[in-house]
N, C-alpha and C positions, 0 to 999 in steps of 0.2 A: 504494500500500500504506500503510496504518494504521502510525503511532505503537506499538512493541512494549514493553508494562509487566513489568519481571520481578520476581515472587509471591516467590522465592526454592523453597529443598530439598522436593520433593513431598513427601519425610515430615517436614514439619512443617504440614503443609492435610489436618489428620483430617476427618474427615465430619462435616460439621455445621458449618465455618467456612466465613465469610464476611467476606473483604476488602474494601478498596478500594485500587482500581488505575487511576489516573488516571478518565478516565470512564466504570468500569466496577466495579459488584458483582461481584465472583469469589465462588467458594464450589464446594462439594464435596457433593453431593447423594450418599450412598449410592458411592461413588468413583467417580460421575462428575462430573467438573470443568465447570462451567458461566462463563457472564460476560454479563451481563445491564449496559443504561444503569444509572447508580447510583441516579438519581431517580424517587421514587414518581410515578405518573399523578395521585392524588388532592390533594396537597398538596408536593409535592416532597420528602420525608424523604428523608435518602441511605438509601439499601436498601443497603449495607456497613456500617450498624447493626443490619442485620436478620438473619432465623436461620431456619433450616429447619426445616419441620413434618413429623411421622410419615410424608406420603406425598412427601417429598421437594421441596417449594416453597419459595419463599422467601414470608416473612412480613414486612413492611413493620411498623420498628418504633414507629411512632407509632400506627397507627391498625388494624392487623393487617389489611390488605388481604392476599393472598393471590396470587402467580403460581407460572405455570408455569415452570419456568427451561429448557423446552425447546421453548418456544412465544413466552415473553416476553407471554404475555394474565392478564388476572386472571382468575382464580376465583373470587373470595370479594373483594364489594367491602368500603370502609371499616366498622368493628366498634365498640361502643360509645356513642357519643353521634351519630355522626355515621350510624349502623345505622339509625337512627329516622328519619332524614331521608327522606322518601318519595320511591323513583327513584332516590337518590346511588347506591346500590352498581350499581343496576341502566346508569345512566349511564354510570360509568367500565368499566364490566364491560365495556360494548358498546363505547364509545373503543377500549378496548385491543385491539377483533378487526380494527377498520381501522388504530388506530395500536398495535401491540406495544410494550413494551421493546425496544430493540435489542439485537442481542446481537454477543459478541466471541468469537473463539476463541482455545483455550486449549489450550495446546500443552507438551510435556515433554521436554526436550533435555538428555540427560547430569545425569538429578535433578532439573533445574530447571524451574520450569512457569513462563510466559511468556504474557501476554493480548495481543491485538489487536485 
């Protein structure tokens, strides 16, 4: 069994936040609690800088890569400068369906939410 990280009081992880928890993005998609690897596929950003978009993913905050936080695959590869590059987005897009984010589970015991 995994190393247990404790988040602290569930009502303070409104929707739309996103921690870091040893090696792991936590975060609160619409109240479901997720926990994804912390590092981007495309450049390693820690993704517990990162923030959730309208349809509930996380957004990688250097270069707005795009995952699923219930699959761990990108969506929406690198954006901006790195957009232009021909194949990048399409590249890491494909990585991420053999190698995902890992993910952690995230658990609520007496108020307190808890990742492994």
């Amino acid at each position: 069994m995994g190393k247990e990280y404790a988040l602290g009081p569930s009502s303070e992880f409104p929707s739309g936040k996103v921690v870091g928890a040893g090696p792991y993005a936590v975060g609160n998609s619409d109240g479901r609690y997720f926990a994804v690897s912390r590092r981007c596929r495309h450049l390693g950003a820690d993704l517990a800088n990162g923030s959730i978009d309208a349809e509930g993913c996380l957004v990688c905050p250097w270069h707005q890569s795009v995952y699923d936080v219930r699959t761990g695959r990108m969506v929406r590869g690198p954006q901006g400068v790195f957009a232009k590059v021909p194949g990048l987005g399409a590249a890491f897009k494909a990585l991420t369906k053999v190698l995902p984010l890992g993910r952690g589970e995230v658990t609520e015991r007496a108020g307190d939410l808890y990742v492994r």
